[in-house]
C-alpha positions as CSV (number, residue, x, y, z in Angstrom):
1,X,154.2,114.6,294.9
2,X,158.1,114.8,294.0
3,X,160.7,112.0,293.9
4,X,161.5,113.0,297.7
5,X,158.3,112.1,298.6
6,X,157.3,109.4,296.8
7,X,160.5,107.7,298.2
8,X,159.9,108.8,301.8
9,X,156.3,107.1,301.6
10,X,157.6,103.7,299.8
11,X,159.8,103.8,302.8
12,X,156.9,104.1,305.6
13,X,155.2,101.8,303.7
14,X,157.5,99.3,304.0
15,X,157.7,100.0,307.5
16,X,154.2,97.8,308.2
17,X,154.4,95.4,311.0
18,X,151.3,93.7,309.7
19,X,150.1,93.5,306.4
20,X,146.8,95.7,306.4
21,X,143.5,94.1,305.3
22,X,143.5,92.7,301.6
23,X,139.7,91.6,301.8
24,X,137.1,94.7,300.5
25,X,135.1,93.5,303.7
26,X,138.0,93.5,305.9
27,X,139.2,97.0,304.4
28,X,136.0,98.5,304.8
29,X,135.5,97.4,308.1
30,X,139.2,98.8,309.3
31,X,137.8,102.5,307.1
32,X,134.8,102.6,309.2
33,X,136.9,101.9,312.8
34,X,139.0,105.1,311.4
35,X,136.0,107.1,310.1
36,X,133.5,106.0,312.8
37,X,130.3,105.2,310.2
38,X,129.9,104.2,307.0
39,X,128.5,107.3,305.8
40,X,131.7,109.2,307.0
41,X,133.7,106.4,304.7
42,X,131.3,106.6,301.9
43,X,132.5,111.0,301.8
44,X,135.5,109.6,301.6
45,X,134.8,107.4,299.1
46,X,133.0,109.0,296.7
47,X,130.1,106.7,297.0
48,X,127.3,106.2,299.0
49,X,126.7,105.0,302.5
50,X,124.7,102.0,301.4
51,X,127.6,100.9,299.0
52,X,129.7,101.1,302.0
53,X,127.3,98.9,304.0
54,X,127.2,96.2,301.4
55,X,130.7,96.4,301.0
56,X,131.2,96.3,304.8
57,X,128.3,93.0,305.1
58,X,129.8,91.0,301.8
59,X,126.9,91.5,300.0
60,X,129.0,93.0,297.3
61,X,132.2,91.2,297.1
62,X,133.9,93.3,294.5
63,X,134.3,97.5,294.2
64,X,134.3,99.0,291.0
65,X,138.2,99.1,289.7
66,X,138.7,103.0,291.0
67,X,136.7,102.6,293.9
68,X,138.5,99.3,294.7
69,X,141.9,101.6,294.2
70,X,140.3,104.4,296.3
71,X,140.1,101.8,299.1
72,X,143.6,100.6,299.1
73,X,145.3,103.9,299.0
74,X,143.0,105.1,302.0
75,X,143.6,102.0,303.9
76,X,147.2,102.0,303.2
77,X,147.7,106.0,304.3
78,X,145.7,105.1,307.9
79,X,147.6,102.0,308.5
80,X,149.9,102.2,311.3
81,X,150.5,105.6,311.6
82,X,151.9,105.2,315.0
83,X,154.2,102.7,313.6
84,X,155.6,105.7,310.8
85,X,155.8,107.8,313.0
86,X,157.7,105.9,315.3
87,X,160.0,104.8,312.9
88,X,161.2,108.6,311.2
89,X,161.6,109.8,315.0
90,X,164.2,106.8,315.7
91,X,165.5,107.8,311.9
92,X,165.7,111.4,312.9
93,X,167.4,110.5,316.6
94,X,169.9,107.6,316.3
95,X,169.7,105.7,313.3
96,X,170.1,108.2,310.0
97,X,168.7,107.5,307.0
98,X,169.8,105.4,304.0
99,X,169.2,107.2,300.1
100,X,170.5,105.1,296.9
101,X,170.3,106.8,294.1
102,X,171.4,106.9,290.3
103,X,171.4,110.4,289.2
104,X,173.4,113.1,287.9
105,X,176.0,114.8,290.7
106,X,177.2,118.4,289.5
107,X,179.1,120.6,292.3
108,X,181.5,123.4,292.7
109,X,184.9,123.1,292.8
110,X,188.1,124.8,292.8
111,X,189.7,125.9,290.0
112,X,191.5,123.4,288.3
113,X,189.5,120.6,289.3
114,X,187.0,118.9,287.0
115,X,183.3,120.1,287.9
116,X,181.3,118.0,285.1
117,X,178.3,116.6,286.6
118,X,178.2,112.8,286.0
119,X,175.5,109.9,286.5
120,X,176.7,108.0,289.3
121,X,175.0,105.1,291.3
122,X,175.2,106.0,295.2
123,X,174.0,104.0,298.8
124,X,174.9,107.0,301.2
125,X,174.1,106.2,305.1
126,X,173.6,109.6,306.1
127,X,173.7,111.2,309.7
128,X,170.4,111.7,311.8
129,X,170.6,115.2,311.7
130,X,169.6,114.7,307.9
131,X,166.8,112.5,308.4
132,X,165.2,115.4,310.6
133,X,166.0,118.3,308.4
134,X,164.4,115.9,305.5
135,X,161.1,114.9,307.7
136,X,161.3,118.7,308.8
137,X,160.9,119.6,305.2
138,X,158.6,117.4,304.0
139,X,156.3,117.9,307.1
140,X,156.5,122.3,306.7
141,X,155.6,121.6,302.8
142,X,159.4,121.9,301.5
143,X,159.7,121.5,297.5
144,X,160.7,119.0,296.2
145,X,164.0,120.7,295.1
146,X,164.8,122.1,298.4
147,X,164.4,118.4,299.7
148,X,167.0,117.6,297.2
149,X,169.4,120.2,298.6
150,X,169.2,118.7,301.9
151,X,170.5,115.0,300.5
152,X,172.8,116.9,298.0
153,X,174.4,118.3,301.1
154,X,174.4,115.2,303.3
155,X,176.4,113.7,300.3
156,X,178.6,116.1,300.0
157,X,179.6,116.2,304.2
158,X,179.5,112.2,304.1
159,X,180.5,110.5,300.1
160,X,182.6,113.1,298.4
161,X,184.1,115.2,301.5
162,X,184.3,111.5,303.5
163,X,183.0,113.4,306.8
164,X,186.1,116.0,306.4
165,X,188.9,114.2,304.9
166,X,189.1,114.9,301.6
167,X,187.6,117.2,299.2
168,X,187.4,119.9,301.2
169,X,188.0,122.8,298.2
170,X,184.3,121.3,297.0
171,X,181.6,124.0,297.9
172,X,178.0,123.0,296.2
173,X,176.8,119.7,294.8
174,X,173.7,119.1,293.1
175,X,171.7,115.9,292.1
176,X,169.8,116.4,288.5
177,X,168.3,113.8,286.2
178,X,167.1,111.4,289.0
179,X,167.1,108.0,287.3
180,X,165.7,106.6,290.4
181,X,165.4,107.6,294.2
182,X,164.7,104.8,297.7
183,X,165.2,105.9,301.0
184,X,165.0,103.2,304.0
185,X,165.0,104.0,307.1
């Protein structure tokens, strides 16, 4: 997964209602509501259906450390999808997205302007026509750099050209060296 990613699941993530279940028993019974039987959760898994069984009767009370990790992340990706999904479609219809950011910013300007790219440390609300392209992208497979061009560009229309009224000679800009990425939503 790129940067663009990883930040675009923190953000659904953090878009839980309700904590999911902490418990192995209470995970393992939420995996089998999903799956529909333990032997479906145990594929899943990687181990086998009467692991899943004991797991799911608290007979065993702890997982081995990367079956225990194996849990979570599957729990965590099948919780609340409806809630997710709710939330990027009010992103990508009224609200706009929110991306802070510390990286490089390099663009193209006109000549006699200075065009040396510099670390800066941004929180850019941007439009909700760039949430959708974004969720577009990710959801067609989009790189991770072309993900990048799409907040490169909502910067550029809303921080450096201010929505149209200033720096309108600047064509490109580009986001290298991302120190780190968050996206909310």
């Amino acid at each position: 997964m790129g940067e663009i990613e990883d930040a675009i699941e923190r953000a659904d993530r953090e878009a839980f209602t309700k904590d999911p279940p902490k418990t192995l028993k209470g995970q393992i019974g939420f995996l089998i509501k999903q799956f529909g039987s333990a032997k479906a959760v145990a594929q899943e898994l990687g181990v086998t259906a009467d692991s899943v069984n004991r797991y799911r009767r608290g007979a065993r009370k702890h997982a081995r450390a990367d079956v225990a990790a194996k849990i979570d992340d599957t729990v965590k990706a099948r919780w609340q999808p409806l809630v997710r999904k709710r939330r990027q479609k009010q992103a990508a219809a009224l609200g706009g997205i929110t991306v802070e950011t510390r990286a490089r910013f390099g663009y193209s300007a006109a000549v006699g302007t200075t065009d040396d790219g510099r670390f800066r440390r941004l929180t850019v609300h941007l439009p909700a026509t760039y949430a959708q392209r974004l969720f577009d992208a990710r959801d067609s497979g989009a790189s991770d750099q072309q993900m990048r061009g799409i907040i490169a560009e909502g910067f550029k229309e809303v921080y450096f050209q201010d929505g149209g009224g200033r720096a309108m000679g600047l064509s490109d800009v580009e986001i290298n060296d991302i120190d780190y990425l968050d996206l909310d939503y």
